[in-house]
N, C-alpha and C positions, 0 to 999 in steps of 0.2 A: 484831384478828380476832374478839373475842369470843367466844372456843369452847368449850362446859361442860368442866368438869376429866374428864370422861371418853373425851373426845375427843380429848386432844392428844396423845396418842401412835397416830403413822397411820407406816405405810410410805411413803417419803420419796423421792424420787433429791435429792442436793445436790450444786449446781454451782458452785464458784469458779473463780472468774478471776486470774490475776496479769501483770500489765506485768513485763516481763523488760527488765533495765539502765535501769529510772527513777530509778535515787539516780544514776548518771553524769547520764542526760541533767539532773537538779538541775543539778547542780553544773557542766556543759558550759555550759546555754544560761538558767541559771537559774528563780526560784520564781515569776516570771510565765507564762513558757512552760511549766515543767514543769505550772503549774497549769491551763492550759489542752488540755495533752496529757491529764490526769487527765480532764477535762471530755467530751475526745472522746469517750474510752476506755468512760465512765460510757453518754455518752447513747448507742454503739452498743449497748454489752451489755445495760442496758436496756430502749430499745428492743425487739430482739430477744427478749429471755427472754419482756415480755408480750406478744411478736404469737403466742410461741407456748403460751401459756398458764401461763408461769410467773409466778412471786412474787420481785422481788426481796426481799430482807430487811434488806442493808444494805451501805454501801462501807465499805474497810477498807481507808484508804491509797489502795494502787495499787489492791486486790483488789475483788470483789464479790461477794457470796455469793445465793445462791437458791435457790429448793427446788419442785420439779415431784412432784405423785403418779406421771408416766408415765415409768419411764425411756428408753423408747421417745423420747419428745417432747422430753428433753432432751440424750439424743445428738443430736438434731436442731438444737435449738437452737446446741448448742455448734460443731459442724461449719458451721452458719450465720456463726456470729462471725467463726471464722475465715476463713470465704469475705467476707465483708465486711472483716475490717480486710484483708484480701490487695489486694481491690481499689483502699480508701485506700492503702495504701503503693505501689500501682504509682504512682500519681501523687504520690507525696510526696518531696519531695527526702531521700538516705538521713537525714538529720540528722535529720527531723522525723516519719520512720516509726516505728508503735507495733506491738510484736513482742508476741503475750503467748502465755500459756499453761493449760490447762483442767485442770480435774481432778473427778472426777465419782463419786460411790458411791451406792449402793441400800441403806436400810434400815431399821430402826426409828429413830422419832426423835419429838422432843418440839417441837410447835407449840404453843406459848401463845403472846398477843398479839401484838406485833411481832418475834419471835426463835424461832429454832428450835434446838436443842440435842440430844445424844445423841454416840454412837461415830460414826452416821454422817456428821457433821457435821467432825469433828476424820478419821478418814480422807482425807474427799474434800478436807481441807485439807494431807494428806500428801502425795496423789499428785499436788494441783498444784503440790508444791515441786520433788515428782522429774522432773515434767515439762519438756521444750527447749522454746524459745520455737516457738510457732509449732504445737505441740504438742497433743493431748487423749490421756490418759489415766482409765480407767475401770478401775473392779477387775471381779474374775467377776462380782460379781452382777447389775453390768451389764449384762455379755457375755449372760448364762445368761437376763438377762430380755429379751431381743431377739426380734423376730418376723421373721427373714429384713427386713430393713432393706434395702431395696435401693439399689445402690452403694456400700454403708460395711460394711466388715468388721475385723473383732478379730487383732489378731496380739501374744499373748503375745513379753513382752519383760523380759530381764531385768535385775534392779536389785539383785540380793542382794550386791552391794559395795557401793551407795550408802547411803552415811550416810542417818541417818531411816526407811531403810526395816521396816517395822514384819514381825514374822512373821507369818510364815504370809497375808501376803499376797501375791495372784498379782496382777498389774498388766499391763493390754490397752495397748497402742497404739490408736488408731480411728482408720484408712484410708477414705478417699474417693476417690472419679475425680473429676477434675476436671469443672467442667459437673453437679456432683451437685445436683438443686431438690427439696428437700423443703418441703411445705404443712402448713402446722400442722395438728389436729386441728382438722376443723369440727364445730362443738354447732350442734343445731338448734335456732333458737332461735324462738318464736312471739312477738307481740304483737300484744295486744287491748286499741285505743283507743277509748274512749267520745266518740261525738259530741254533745255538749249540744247545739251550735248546731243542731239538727234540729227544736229547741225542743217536745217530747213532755214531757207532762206528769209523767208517771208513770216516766220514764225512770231519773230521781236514784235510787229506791226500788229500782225493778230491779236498778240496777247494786249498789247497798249488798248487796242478798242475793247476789246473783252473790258480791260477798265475801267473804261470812259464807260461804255455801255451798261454796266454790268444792275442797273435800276431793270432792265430790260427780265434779265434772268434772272434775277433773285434778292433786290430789294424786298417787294412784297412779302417776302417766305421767311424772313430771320429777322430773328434779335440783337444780334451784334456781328460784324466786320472786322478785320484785319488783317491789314496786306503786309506781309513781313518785305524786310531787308531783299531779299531774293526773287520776290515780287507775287510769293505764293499767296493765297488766298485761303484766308481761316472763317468762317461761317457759324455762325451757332443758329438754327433754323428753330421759326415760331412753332413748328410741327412734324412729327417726325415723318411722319410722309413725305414731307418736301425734299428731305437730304437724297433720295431717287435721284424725284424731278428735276433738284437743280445740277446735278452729276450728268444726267442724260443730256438736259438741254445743252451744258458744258461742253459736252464731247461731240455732240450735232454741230454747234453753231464752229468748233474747229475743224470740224469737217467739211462744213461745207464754204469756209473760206481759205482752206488751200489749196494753191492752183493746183491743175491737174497734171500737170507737168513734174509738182513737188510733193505729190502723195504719197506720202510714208508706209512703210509696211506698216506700221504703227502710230497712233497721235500722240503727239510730243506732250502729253501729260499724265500726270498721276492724280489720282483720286482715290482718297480714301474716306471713310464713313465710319467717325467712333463715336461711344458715348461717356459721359465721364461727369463729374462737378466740374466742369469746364466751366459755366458761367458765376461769376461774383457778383458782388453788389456792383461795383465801379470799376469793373475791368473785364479780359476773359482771364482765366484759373488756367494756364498751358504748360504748367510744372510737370504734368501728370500725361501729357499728352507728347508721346513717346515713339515716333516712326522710324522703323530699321525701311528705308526709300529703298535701299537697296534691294530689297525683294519682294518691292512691290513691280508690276509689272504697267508696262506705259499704256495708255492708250484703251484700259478696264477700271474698272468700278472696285474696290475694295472695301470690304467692312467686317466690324469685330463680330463677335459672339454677341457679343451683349447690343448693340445697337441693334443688328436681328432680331432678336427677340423683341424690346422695343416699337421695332417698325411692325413685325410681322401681328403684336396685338391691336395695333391700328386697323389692318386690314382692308385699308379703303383704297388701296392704289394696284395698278397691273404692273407695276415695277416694283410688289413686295419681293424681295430676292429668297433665295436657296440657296444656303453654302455650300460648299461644294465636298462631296460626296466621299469617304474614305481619304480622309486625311488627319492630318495629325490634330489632334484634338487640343495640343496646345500650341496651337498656331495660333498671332494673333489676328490676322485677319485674312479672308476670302475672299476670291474673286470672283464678282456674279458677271455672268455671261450674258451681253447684250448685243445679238445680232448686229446693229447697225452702226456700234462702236467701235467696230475694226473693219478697217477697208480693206484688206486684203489678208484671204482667207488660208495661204497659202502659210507652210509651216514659221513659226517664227523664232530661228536660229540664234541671230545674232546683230543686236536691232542699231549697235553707234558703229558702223564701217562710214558714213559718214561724217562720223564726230570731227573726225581731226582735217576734214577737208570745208569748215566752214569760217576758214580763217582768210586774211586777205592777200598773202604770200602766195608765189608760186610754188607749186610742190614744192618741197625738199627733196633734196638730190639721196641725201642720207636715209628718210624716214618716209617721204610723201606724203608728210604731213604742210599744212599749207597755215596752220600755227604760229609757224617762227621762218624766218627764214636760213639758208644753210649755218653763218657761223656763230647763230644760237641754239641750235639744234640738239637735246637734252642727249642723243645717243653718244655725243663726244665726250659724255662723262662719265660713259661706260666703259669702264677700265677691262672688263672680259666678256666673253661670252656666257650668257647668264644658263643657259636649260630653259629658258622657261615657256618657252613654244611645248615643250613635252610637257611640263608642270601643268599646262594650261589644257594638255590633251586628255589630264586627269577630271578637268570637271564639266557637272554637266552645263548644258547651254542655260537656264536658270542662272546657274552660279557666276557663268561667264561673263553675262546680263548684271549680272546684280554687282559683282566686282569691278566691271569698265567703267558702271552708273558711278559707285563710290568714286573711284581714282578719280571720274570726269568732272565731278561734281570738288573735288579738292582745289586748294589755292593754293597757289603757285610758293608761298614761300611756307605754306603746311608740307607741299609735298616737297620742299627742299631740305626742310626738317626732318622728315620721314626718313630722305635719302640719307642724309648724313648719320643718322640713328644705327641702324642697319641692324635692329633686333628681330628677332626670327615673326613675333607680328606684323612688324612691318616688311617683311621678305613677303608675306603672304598678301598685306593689302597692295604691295608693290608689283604683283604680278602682272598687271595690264600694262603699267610702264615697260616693265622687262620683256615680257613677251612682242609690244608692239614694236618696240626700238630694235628687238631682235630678226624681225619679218625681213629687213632688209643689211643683216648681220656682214654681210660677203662686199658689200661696195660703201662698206664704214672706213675711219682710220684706224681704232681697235684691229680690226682684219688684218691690215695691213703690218701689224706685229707678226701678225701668225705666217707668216710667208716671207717676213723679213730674209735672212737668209736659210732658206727649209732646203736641205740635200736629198731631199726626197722628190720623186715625180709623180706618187699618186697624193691626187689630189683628196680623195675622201682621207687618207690616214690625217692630213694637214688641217682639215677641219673640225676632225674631230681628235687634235690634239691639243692640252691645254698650252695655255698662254707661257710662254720663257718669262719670268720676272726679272725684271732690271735691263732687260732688252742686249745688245753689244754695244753699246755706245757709240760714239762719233757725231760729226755735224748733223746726219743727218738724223739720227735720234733725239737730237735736241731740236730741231726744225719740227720735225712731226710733233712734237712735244708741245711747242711754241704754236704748233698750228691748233691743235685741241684747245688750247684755252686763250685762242683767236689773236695771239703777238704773234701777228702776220708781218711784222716787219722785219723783225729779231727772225724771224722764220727764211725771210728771204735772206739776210742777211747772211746766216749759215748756209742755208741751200747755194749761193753763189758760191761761197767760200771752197765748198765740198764739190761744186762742181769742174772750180779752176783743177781742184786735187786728182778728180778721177771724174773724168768725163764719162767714162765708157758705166758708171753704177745705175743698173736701173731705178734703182731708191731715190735718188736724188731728183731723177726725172718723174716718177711718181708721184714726189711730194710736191715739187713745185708745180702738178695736174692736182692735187689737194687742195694746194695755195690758191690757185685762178679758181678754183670752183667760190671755194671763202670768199673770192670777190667778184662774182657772178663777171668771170671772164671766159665763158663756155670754150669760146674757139682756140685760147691759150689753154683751156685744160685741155681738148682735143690732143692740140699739139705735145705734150711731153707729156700725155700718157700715149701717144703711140711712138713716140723717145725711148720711154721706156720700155714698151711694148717691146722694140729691137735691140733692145739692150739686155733685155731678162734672158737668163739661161736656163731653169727650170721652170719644168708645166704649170704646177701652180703657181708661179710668179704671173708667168703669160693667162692664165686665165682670168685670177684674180684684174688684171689689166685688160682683160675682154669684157667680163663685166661690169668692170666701173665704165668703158666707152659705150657698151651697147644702153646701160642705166641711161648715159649723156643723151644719147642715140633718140632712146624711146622719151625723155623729157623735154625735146626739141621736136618731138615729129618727125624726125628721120628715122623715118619704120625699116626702108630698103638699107640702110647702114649698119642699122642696131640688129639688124637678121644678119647681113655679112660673121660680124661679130659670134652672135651664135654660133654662127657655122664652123667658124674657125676652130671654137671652143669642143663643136662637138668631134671634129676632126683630131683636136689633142688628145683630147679625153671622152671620146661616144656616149659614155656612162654618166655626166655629170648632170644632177638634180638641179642644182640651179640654176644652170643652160636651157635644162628644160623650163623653168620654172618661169625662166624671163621670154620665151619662144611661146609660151602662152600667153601672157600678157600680152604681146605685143599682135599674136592672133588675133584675140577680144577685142585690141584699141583697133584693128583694122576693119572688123566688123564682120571677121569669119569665126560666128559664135557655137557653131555648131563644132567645127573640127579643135576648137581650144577648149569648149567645154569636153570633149572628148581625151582630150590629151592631159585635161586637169583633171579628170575622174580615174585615167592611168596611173597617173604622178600621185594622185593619192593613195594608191593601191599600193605601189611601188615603195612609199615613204609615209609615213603616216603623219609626217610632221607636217606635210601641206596640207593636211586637212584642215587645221585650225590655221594658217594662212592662205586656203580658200576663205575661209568663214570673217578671218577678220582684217585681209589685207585691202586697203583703202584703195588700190588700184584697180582693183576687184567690185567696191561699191556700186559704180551703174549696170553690175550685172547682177547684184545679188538676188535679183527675184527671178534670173536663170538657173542660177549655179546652188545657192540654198536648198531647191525642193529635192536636187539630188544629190547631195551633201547628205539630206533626211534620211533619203532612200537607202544611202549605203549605210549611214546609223542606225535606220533598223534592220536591215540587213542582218549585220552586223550582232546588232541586239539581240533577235531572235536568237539566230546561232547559236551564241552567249548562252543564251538558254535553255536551250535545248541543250548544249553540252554540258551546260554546272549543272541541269539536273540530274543529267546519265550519271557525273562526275559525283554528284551526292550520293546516289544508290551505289554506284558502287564503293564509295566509303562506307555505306552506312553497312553493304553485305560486308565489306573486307570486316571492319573493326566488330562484328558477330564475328565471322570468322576467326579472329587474331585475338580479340578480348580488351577490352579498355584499355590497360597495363601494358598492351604490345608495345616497345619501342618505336615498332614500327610500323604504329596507327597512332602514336603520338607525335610521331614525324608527318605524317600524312595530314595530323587533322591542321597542324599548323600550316598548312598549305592548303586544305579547306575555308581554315579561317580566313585567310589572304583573299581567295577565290570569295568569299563573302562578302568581303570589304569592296572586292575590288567592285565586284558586281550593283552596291548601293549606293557608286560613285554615280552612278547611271550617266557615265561618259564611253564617247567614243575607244580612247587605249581604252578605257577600265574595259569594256568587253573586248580588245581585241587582247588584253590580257588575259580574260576570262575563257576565253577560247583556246587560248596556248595552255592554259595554268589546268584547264579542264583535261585537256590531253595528257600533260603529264600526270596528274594524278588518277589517272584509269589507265597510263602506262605502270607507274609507279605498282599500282592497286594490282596487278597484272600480273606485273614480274614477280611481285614478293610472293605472292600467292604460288606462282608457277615454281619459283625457290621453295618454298615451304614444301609446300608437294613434293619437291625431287630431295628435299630434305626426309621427308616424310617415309619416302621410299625408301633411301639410305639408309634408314633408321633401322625401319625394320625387314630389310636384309641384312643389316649384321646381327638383329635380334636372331633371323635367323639360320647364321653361319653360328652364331653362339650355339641356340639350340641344338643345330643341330649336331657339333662337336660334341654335345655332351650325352647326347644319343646315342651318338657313337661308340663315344669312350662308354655309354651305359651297355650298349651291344657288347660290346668284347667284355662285359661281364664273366668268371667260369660260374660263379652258382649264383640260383637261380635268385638267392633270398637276395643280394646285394643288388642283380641287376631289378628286380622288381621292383626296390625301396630307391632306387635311381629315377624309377621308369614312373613311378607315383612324385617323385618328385618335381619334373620339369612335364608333365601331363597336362596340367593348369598352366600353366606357362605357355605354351603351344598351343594352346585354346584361347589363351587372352591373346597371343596374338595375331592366330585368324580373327578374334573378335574385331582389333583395330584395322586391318587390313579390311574386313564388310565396310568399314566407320570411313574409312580414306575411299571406297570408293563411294560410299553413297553421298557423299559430299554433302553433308548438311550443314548449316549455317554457322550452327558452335564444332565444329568437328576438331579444326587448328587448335584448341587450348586444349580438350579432352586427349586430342590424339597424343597431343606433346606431353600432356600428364600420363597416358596411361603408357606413351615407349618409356617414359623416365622408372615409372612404376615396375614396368615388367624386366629393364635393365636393372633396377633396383632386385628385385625378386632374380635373377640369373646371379647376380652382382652375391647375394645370400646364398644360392643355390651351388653356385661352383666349390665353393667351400666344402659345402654337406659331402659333395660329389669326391670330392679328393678325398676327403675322411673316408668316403665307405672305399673308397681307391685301396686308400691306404691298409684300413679291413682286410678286402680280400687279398690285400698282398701278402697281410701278415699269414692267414690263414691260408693261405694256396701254401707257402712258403711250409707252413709247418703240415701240412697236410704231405707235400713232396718227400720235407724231413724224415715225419715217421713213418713214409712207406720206405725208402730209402736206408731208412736208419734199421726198420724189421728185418729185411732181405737181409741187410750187410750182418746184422747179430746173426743171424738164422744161420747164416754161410758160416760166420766163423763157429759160434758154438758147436756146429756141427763137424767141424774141420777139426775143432778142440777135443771132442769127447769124444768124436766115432772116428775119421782117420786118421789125426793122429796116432793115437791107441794101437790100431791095428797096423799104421802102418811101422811104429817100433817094434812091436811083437814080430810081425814079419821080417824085420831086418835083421834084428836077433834070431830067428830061426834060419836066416838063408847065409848069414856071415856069425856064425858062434865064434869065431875068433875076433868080431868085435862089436863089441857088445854096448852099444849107444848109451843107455840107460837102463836100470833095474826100475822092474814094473811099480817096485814102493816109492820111488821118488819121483814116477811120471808125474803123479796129479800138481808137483808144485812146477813144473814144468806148463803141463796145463792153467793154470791160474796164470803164469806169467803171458800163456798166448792169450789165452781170451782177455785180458787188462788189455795190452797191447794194441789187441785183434778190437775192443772195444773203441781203444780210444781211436784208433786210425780209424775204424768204421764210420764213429761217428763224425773225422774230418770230412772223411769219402763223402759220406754223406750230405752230409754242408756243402760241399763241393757239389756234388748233380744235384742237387735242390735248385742252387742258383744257378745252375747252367741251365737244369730247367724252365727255372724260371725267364731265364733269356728270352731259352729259344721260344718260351710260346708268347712273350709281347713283342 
């Protein structure tokens, strides 16, 4: 504890603890179990004492001893124990449940280092002897130091038979209700984090006096100090009002010692404002005390829920804050909004483009970053081209803030752990690294794989083609090799070698413009990159070579060279982004900031990927409080839009999937494309809306077409319903009698009516019409699908019956003729032949009739062929 000898005797409360029947359960279940019951016993009481502010001091056996300034806070605690081991033992079978007992006094006592001693100490060790398991006893002074505690009251009890009991003392029982929740004592506690990564010159010196000084602004106001490792400042304040004042004064007294020269969009500090059992007897309690810095934001006031409330019953100060207004309610803390806390009022995008330029190196050729110098440069460890300039275009400026802060805030051999890892979290915390080292992707050695030998002349397919692995080999891929991980000698070495081989390879003359950079020999890189220059035979080789000279160009101040450069680049290739990209910068460093911010608000139209290398390329830094506000402008721009079109893009999903019905295929394809448009939209980033805007179009094209298909399906539908119909109207028309065509005609009636009724339904277009219409064409195909059937049968019907109707008229006539032929001319025409030739004499009139009987058999049966015969020819001729 360290406490000056004048100090250790304080007013005390002392709590022990005792396990009641732990020499049985020994000896029951034995010295492994009992030692593990010890162990429970240890870590609930423990626990417990420091969430409520206590000090344990030591175990003793079964016992445990501790000492609270509040005795308020340690009835608390103790009545807690008990509500927790109560809850263990409901669930412990009885053999393995731990019963104990409390015992508690108030009063002078001696704190030196790890031990405390006194009468108080040796009482409260009496009355947890006298105490039942399960039990707290407290003596008066307890009692008498209570503030109405509510639910837990004192009921004197007496012990004056029990052995040990000492005189003259009175001994409490402490009563509880059950469901009794007492909250520790919360301390208000402040913390003020210095943010270096803000990269402010003058910053280190400020914060030193802020130290030295700091009796000035908040000695008087607090209870306890501590200046961690990283030089933050921890505060437990006398009251809670002060945790404000001493935040404001904080953020004044930084304000108004940086020069005006070095005024940040933001103050290079965090401040936050919580409450908690932070304070102990003999220390601060910061177990519990838990900041994601990351999204906290620099240069404002932040605080919890709970410390609000807190402050806000105080009431006495004009800095009681207001959280801030529709947000998420389990956030853990708010930022209150103090006027004169932010010096500049202007949007606040993207706050470390500084970070990596407050190193003592000259830019880096690779990154420009002024960190390291070139041939420690972390982009030479990037084996490819990562995305993450696009990755980065997914989040908002928040996140992008709060992801730089983490990565900046890392050490150097955490984030070399990280790298080597490469697990999909750490892909994700790694994205500040990836993205930054990517900004200057095209005048790396990694690049210079990608152009190695490329037979192609457009340069965009070359950029965005992945990496060849394993490269083609030879010296000089072993040189570049050697130059990455800086055996710059083994590097020349080879490169001579390969150059005696083939003088005329531009790689060789490239690499050894690599090599001189490594050893800050500017005018030797000069030299054999424009070696190579005339040695390269395709465009993107010579490009790639125009950019690394004009980089050299612009990091030496030769503006009117590093433009030649450009020039040339855009004469290869007119269209290339990174020509433009470097023809801005070199605009800005010349101080023509109007026609480069003009040509960088183009370049970001054009490519969206310079938007976030506006925001966070470091060359870029002393212009951000130009190029930022309309950076803003194009993101809400942008935003709006977004909006206005996912809304349209919602209504009309929400008509289509009425229209189409849950179950439509294809409103289940849609909504997963809604859903995307959701997501993309609560990224609340730049791509996420300019995807929102494309993804919106599609799905009200999508929504459009199907609808327009369904319809021309719709129609189809029933046009063949009614080319069906009306086939079988027809064939009802050529009916011959009237009973069959009328039982035809009642048949497809309602058919014909249902489907004018669907035809009203498709034009009035109502909102369900697409499922009903598709049900009722199926229905009413269904009903035709029944009906043609019935239709051939009565077909069939009047075939038979036309057929026999034909027969027996056919069949009449033809008897009629011959009977007729048989009985009457006949007859008379033998008589008469017999009378005009008596010399021959045909037949005798008594044997005509069996003559007769043979014609009319005859004359029937041929009739009735005859007959059959024109029935069906009738029948022919009238279908």
């Amino acid at each position: 504890m360290n406490r000056n000898s004048e100090n250790v005797i304080k007013k005390i409360a002392v709590l022990f603890t005792d396990i009641t029947g732990s020499t049985d359960f020994f000896k029951s279940y034995g010295n492994v179990a009992g030692r593990q019951m010890l162990h429970k016993h240890e870590s609930i009481v423990a626990s417990t004492i420091t969430e409520y502010g206590g000090t344990v001091v030591k175990n003793i056996g079964d016992s445990v001893m501790a000492y609270f300034f509040s005795p308020e806070e340690t009835v608390k605690t103790a009545v807690r124990i008990q509500q927790k081991f109560k809850s263990y033992n409901k669930d412990a079978p009885p053999g393995n449940q731990i019963h104990i007992r409390i015992g508690i006094h108030f009063g002078e006592g001696i704190v030196e280092d790890d031990d405390i001693f006194g009468d108080v100490v040796n009482v409260a060790s009496k009355l947890t002897n006298l105490a039942d398991g399960d039990k707290i006893l407290t003596s008066e002074e307890v009692s008498k130091s209570m503030n109405n505690l509510a639910d837990v009251r004192f009921e004197v009890i007496d012990l004056s038979g029990r052995q040990g009991m000492p005189k003259g003392l009175t001994a409490y029982q402490v009563l509880w209700k059950d469901g009794a929740d007492f909250e520790p004592v919360s301390a208000i506690v402040v913390c003020v984090k210095p943010i270096w990564e803000l990269g402010i010159a003058t910053f280190d010196k400020i914060w030193r006096t802020i130290l030295e000084e700091r009796g000035e602004l908040w000695s008087d106001k607090i209870q306890q100090e501590k200046i961690l490792s990283d030089r933050s400042v921890i505060l437990i304040v006398s009251k809670p009002d002060a945790a404000i004042e001493i935040s404001y004064n904080v953020l004044q007294y930084v304000r108004e010692r940086i020069p005006k020269d070095q005024t940040p969009r933001v103050l290079p500090v965090q401040i936050v404002i919580d409450a908690g059992p932070y304070l102990g007897t003999d220390r601060l309690n910061l177990d519990s005390f838990n900041v994601r810095w990351g999204t906290i934001s620099p240069g404002s006031i932040h605080i919890s829920r709970k410390a609000h409330l807190i402050i806000e019953k105080e009431n006495n100060t004009p800095f009681v804050p207001v959280p801030l207004q529709h947000t998420d309610q389990n956030q853990p803390f708010f930022e209150i909004t103090i006027d004169e806390s932010r010096p500049d009022k202007s949007p606040l995008l993207y706050l470390y483009q500084n970070a990596f330029l407050r190193g003592v190196h000259a830019p880096c050729f690779y990154c420009g970053s002024t960190m390291h110098d070139i041939p420690n440069c972390p982009s030479k460890n990037l084996m490819e081209l990562t995305n993450a300039i696009t990755k980065f275009g997914y989040l908002s400026f928040e996140t992008i803030n709060s992801k730089f802060l983490m990565y900046l805030g890392k050490k150097q051999s955490e984030l070399n752990a990280t790298l080597k890892r490469k697990e999909s979290a750490d892909v994700q915390d790694l994205l500040p690294h990836f993205a930054f080292y990517d900004l200057k992707r095209y005048v790396q050695l990694r690049f210079f794989k990608h152009i190695w030998d490329t037979t192609t002349n457009d340069w965009n397919k070359v950029t965005k083609a992945a990496l060849v692995e394993g490269g083609t080999g030879g010296y000089v891929w072993l040189a570049q090799d050697c130059i990455r991980v800086s055996n710059l000698s083994q590097a020349e070495s080879l490169l001579q070698t390969s150059l005696e081989r083939n003088p005329k390879d531009y790689k060789v003359y490239c690499a050894l413009g690599f090599l001189n950079l490594e050893r800050n020999r500017g005018l030797s890189a000069e030299y054999y990159f424009e070696k190579a220059l005339n040695n390269a035979r395709m465009k993107p080789q010579k490009i790639f070579i125009l950019l690394l000279l004009s980089r050299l160009y612009y990091l030496t101040d030769e503006i009117d060279k590093a433009y030649d450069k450009v020039r040339e680049i855009n004469y290869i290739y007119p269209h290339c982004a990174e020509a433009a990209y470097q023809d801005i910068l070199l605009a800005f460093k010349q101080g023509r900031k109007a026609l480069a911010l003009e040509r960088l608000l183009d370049l970001v139209k054009a490519d969206r990927d310079y938007y976030v290398s506006a925001l966070i390329d470091p060359d870029l830094a002393p212009f951000s409080t130009l190029i930022h506000p309309e950076l803003y402008k194009i993101f809400l721009k942008v935003k709006e839009r977004a909006s206005r079109l996912a809304e349209a893009a919602e209504k009309g999903f929400d008509t289509f999937r009425k229209l189409l019905g849950e179950k439509d295929d294809d409103v289940k394809k849609v909504s997963v494309l809604v859903s995307d448009l959701r997501k993309l939209s609560s990224t609340d980033s730049y791509f996420g809306y300019l995807d929102v805007v494309h993804q919106s179009k599609i799905i009200r094209n999508i929504c459009t077409t199907v609808i327009q298909r369904r319809e021309n399906e719709f129609v189809g539908m029933l046009k063949e319903l009614d080319v069906r119909l009306k086939k079988n109207r027809e064939c009802a028309e050529r009916y011959h009698f009237r009973m069959f065509s009328s039982s035809a005609h009642e048949l497809l009636h309602p058919i014909g009516r249902r489907i004018d009724q669907i035809r009203d339904m498709v034009k009035s277009k109502r909102s369900d019409i697409f499922a009903d219409v598709l049900r009722l064409c199926e229905e009413v195909s269904q009903e035709l699908d029944r009906a043609e059937p019935k239709l051939r049968r009565l077909k069939r019907y009047e075939t038979i019956v036309m057929f026999l109707s034909i027969f027996l008229r056919n069949s009449f006539v033809i008897l009629a003729v011959i009977l007729f032929i048989a009985l009457v001319v006949f007859p008379n025409m033998i008589y008469y032949c017999n009378i005009l030739l008596p010399d021959f004499i045909l037949m005798n009139i008594d044997s005509m009739w069996m003559y007769q009987k043979q014609l009319i058999s005859f004359g029937i049966i041929g009739g009735l062929l005859l007959s059959v015969c024109k029935s069906l020819k009738g029948m022919l001729k009238s279908s």
